[in-house]
C-alpha positions as CSV (number, residue, x, y, z in Angstrom):
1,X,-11.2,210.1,110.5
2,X,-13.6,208.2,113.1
3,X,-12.5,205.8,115.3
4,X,-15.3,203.4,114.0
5,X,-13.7,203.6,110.3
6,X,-10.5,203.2,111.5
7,X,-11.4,199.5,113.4
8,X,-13.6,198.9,109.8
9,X,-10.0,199.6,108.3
10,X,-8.0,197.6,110.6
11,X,-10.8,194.3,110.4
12,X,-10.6,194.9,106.5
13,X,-7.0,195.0,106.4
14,X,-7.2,191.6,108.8
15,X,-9.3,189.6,106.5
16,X,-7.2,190.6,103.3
17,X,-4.2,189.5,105.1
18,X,-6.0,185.9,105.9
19,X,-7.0,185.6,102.5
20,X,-3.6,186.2,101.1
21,X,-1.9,184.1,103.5
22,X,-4.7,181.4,102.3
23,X,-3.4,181.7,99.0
24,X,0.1,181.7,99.6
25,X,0.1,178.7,101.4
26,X,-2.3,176.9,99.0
27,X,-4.9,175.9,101.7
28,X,-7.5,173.4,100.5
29,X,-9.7,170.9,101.4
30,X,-11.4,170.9,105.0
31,X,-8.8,173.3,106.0
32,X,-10.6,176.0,103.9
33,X,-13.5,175.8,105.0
34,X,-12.4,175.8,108.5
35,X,-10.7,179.1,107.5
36,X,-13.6,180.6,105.8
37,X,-15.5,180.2,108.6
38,X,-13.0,181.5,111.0
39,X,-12.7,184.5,108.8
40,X,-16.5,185.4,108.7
41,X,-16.8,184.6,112.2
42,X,-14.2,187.2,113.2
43,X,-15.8,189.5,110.8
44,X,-19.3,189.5,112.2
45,X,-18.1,189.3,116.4
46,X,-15.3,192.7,115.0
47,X,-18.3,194.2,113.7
48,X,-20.3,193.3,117.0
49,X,-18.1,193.9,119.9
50,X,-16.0,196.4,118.5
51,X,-17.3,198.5,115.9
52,X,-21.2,198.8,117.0
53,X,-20.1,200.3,120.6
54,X,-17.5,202.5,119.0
55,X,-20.2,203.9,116.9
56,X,-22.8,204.5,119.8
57,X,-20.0,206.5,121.7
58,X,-19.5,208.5,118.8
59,X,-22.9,209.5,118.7
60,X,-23.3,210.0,122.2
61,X,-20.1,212.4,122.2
62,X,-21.8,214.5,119.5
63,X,-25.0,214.2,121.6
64,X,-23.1,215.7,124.6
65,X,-21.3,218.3,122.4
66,X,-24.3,220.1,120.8
């Protein structure tokens, strides 16, 4: 498996867990949106930072291997 799917797993799995502990807890009001937020603004900076420069040294590794 690629190391970029593996950080799309662990970001996946990071938001699931968020939005069952925002359930268990029975966050409401403000608090959720705050929350919300948060969550999507982790997902997008993951998917920035992380994932996009794991990708491009994948392909450059294959690049360099054929």
């Amino acid at each position: 498996m690629k190391r970029s799917t593996k950080l799309r797993l662990f970001g996946g799995v990071v938001i699931v867990l968020d939005l069952y502990l925002m359930g268990l807890y029975n966050v409401t009001g403000n608090t959720n949106i705050i929350n919300t937020v948060l969550l999507f603004t982790f997902a997008y900076f993951f998917e920035k930072k992380i994932v996009k420069p794991a990708i491009e040294l994948e392909k450059s590794e294959n690049d360099t291997n054929e």
